[in-house]
N, C-alpha and C positions, 0 to 999 in steps of 0.2 A: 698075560694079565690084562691089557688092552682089551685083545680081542673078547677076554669073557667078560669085561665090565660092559663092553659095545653091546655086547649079544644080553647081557640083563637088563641093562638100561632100555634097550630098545624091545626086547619083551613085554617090558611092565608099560611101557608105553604103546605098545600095539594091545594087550589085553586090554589093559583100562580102556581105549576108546572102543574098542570092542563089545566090551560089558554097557558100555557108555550108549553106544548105536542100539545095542537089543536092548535095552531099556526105554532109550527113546521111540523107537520102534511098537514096544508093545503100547507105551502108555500114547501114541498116535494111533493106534488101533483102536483101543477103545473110547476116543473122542472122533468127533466127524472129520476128516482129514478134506481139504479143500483139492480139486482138480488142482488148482493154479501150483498149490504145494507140492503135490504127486508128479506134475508136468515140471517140477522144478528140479527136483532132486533125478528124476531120468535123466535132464538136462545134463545136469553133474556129471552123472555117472556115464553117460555117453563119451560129453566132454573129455572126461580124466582117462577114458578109454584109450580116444584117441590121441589125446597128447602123450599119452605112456607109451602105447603104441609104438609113434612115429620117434618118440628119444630112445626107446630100446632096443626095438629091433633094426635097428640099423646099429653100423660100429664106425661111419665114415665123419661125421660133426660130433661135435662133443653139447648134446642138445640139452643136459641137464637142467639149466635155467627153468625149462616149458613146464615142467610137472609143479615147479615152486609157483608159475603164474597160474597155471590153473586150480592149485592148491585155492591161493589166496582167492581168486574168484566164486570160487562153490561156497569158502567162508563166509565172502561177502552177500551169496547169493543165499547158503542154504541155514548160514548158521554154525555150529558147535557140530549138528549132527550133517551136515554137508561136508564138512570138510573133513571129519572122521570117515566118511566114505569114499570120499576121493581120496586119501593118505591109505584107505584097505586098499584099493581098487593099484596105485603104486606099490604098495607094498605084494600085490602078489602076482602084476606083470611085469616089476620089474626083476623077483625072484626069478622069476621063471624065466625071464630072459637071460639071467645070470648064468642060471643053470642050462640053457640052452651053448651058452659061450656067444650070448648076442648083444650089444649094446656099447654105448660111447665108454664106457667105463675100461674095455678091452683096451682101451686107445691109451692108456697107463700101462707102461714100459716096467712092468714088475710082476712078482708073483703071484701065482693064485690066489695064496692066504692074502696077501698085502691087498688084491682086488677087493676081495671079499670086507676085508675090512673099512676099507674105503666108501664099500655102500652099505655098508651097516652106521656108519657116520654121517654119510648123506643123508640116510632116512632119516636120521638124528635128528638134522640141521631140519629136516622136513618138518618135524613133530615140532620140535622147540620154534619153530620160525609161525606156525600156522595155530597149535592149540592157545598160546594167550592171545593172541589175536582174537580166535572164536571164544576166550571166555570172556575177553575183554565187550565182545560184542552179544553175547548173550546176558553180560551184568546190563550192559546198554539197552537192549531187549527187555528186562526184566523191569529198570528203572523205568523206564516209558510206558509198561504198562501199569505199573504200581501209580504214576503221577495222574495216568489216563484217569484209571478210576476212583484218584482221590478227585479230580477235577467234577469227575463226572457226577460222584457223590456230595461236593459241593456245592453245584449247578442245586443237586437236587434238595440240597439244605438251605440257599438261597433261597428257592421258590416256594419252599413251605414254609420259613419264616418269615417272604418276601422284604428280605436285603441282600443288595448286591454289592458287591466293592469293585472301585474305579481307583485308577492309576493316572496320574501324572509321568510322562517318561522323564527323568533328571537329564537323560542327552538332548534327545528332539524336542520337550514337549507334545509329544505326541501323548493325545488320552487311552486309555484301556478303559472297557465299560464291563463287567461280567453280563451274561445272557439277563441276567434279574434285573440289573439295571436299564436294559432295552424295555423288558417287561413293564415296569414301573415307568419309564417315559412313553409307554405307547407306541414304539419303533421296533419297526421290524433288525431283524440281530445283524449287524453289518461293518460298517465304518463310524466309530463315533462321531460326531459332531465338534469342529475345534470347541476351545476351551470359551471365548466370549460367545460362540452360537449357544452354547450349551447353557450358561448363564440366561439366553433369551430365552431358553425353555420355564423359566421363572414367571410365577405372576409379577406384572409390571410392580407392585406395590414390595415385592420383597427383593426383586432383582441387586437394585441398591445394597442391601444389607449381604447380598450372599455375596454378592462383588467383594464387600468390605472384606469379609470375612476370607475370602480367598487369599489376598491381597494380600492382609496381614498375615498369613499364613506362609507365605512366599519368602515378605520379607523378614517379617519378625521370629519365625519358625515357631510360633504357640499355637499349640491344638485348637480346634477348633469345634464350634459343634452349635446347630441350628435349625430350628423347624420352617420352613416355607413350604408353598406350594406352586405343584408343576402344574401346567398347562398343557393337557394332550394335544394333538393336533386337530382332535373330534369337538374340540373345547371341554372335554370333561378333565375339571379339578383337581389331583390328587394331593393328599396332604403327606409331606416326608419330614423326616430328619436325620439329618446328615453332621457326620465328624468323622474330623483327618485330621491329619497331622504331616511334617515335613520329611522327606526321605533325601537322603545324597546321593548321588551314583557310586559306587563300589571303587570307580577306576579316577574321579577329579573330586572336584567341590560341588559341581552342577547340583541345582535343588529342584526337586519335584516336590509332590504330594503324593497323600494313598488316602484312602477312604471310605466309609461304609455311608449307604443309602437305605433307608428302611422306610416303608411305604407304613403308615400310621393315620391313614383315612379311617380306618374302621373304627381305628381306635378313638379319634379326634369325633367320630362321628356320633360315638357311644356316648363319648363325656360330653358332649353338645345336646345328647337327649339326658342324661342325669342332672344337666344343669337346667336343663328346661322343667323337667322333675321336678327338681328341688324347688325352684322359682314358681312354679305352678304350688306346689304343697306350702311353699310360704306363704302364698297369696289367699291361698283357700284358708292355712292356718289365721292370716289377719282378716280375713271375710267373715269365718265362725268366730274369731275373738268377737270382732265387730259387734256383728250379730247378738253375739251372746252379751254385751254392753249395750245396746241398741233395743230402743222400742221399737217395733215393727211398726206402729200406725205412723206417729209422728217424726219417727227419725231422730228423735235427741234421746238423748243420755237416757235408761230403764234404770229401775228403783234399786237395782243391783252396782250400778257403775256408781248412781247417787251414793248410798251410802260407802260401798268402797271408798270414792275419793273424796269423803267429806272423814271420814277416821282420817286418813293419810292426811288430811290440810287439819284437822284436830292436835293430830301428831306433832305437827312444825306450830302451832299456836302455840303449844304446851312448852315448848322448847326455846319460846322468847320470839318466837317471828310476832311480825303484824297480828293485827286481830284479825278473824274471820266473823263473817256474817251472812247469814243466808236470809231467802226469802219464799216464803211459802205462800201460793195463791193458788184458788180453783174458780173456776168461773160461775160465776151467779146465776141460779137456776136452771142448772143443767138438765135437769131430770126431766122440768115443762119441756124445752127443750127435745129432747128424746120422746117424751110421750107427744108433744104436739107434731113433730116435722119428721122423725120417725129415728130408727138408728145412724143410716146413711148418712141424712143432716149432721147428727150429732155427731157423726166422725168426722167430718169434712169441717163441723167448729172448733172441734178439738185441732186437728192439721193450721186452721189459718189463725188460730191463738198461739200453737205453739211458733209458727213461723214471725207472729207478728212480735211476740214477746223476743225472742232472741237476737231479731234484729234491733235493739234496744240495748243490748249489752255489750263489754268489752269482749276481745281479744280472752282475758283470763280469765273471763269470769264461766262456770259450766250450769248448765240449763238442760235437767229433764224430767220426764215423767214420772213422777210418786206412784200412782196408781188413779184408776178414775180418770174424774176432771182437774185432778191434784195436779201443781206442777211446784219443782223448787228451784230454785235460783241460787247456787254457791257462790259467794262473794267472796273469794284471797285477799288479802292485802288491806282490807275495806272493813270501815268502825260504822257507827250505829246512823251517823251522821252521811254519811254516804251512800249507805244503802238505801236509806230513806230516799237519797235524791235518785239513786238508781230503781226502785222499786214506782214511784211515781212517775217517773220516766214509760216504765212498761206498762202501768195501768192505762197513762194516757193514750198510749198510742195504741192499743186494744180499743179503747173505746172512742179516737179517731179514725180507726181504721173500718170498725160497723157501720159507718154510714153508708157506703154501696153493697152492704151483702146482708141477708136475709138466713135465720135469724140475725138480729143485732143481738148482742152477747156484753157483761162487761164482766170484770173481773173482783175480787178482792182478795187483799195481801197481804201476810204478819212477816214483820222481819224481825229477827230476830241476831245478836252479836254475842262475840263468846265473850267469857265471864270466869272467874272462879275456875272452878274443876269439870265443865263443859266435856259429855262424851255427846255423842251423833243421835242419840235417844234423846238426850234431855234438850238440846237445844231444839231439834225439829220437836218437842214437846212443847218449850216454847214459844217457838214460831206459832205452831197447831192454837194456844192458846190466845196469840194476837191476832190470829189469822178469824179465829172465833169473836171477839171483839169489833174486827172490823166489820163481819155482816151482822152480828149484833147492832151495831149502830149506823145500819142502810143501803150495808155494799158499796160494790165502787169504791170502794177507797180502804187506807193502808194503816196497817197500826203498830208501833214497836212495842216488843214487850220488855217488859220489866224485868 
């Protein structure tokens, strides 16, 4: 019973590596098999020759040991299918040394059967001492390449999303940078840089804060997370943002960090032109508001902004504010004017009327162009009596201000104050009609209406 469990056991275990080796065999055939590989496994196989060799055919040492060392070597050397080949390569010079009646095995003081069975156990111990070993080192083999190319594939998701993750070691303090994060500092891939050089890779103005930020991260163990900018060595800029958080070592308390770095120039740099955008179309938006409130010759208020903001101060009259009161003047003989000194003149009287009238008025009070030689004067907060003093305030210094310019020009003026059920029509209708009154009776001078 022994003997046939020895001789199954060690059947199935000589086929399966068997099946095992021509399997490996072909699917090495159809990929490019390297010399170094080819020159490894001869190696083996020379090796296992010899060692078999020199324990079998001799019967005077009992040298068993040799084939178990050389076993382990081809595994370590060839792999799962090395060492299936060195255990073939024993298994059929040591048969035949059997069958020859050669070998340390003769050196047992017992029967044929009982020899026989002896090395059918040894092979045993062979198979069982060396195939987990090779599988143990072919899982080993498999894991390193599987992590190779998650590594590799990461490298390469780093770079096309450009962030890279860096380590704090919890034992040394030692840094880890991934390839992306060399990239993004402008260094070539090597030794990172200790932990305060690395902070001087900071523009001077945010060093401080990424310090802080470290710092507390250390001690306080709260994530953390922060845009600065790095400093290449070329002096170019780049803008990032970075967050971590605290990690312990596996084996004490010791505390590191981990981290991701993400390079966000382009993006910083996009939204630094959208905001310049917006800031441009704002300005252009309050330029054309401007504009489109704005008389072109003179620069004050157009007959659009006028009546606009004389309803909207009508509004708050109606509603129990102050009285309002405006005041409507056009300058006296405009027309001679324009036909005597030409259009040019008459713009350039219109400009130093308008400029000399408004500086004449408050802070609140608004001053612009009607139409024409028209000008009106909205007076907030201001009764009949006030504007009066306001309105002869402007006439005088109009026709103060004529004495060194050519034409001399003077003005006349109707003011007018609300009243009753006052809309923007009837009041500038009554202004229009004291305004009429006034050059009625000479020019130059001012009249309220009733």
């Amino acid at each position: 019973m022994l003997a046939w469990l020895s001789t199954v056991w060690l059947g199935m275990l000589l086929v399966t590596p068997l099946l095992f080796a021509t399997f490996e065999i072909a699917v090495s055939a159809k990929r490019a098999v390297s010399n170094r590989e080819t020159l490894n496994l001869i190696g083996i196989v020379v090796l296992t020759v010899v060692a078999t060799g020199t324990t079998f055919y001799q019967s005077q040492y009992p040298m068993l040991f040799v084939p178990m060392m050389v076993i382990v070597i081809a595994v370590l050397r060839g792999g799962m299918l090395g060492g299936v080949i060195s255990i073939i390569v024993v298994v059929i010079l040591g048969s035949l040394a059997l069958w020859l009646g050669s070998g340390p095995i003769f050196l047992i003081r017992a029967s044929h059967e009982s020899r026989i069975l002896f090395f059918q156990f040894y092979l045993l111990s062979l198979f069982v001492s060396a195939l987990p070993m090779a599988t143990l080192l072919a899982a080993r083999d498999r894991l390193r390449i599987n992590l190779s190319e998650r590594v590799r594939l990461l490298d390469q998701a780093e770079a096309a999303a450009h962030i890279g993750h860096w380590r704090i070691n919890p034992s040394n303090q030692a840094i880890f940078w991934s390839p992306e994060v060399f990239r993004i500092h402008g260094l070539p891939e090597g030794q990172p840089p200790a932990l305060d050089q690395a902070i001087d890779l900071y523009h001077p103005g945010d060093r401080g804060r990424v310090s802080e930020a470290v710092t507390r991260a250390l001690t306080d163990g709260q994530p953390f997370a922060f845009e600065a900018r790095l400093v290449r060595a070329d002096g170019a800029v780049r803008h990032v943002e970075t967050q971590g958080e605290r990690i312990y070592s596996p084996r004490d308390d010791e505390i590191g960090l981990f981290g991701l770095i993400r390079d966000v120039t382009e993006q910083i740099e996009a939204r630094q032109v959208l905001r310049d955008a917006r800031d441009a179309a704002d300005r252009n938006a309050k330029a054309a508001m401007l504009l489109a409130a704005t008389d072109a010759l003179t620069g004050l208020a157009n007959r659009r902004r006028i009546v606009e903001y004389l309803d909207a101060r009508l509004k708050g009259a109606a509603a129990g504010e102050a009285k309002l009161s405006i005041v409507l003047f056009d300058i006296d003989h405009f027309k001679s004017v324009n036909d005597h000194y030409g259009h040019d003149t008459g713009d350039e009287v219109l400009k130093r009327v308008a400029s000399v009238a408004a500086e004449g008025l408050r802070n609140t009070d608004l001053i612009g162009r009607y139409g024409g030689e028209e000008f009106v004067i909205i007076l907030p907060n201001t009764d009949a009596s006030l504007a009066l003093q306001i309105a002869e305030r402007v006439r005088a210094k109009v026709e103060a201000s004529q004495h060194d310019a050519q034409p001399m020009v003077t003005v006349s003026l109707g003011i007018a104050s609300t009243g009753g059920e006052d809309t923007g029509h009837s009041i500038l209708k009554r202004a229009d009609v004291a305004l009429y009154e006034a050059k009625s009776a000479g020019r130059n001078r001012l009249r309220l209406a009733s």
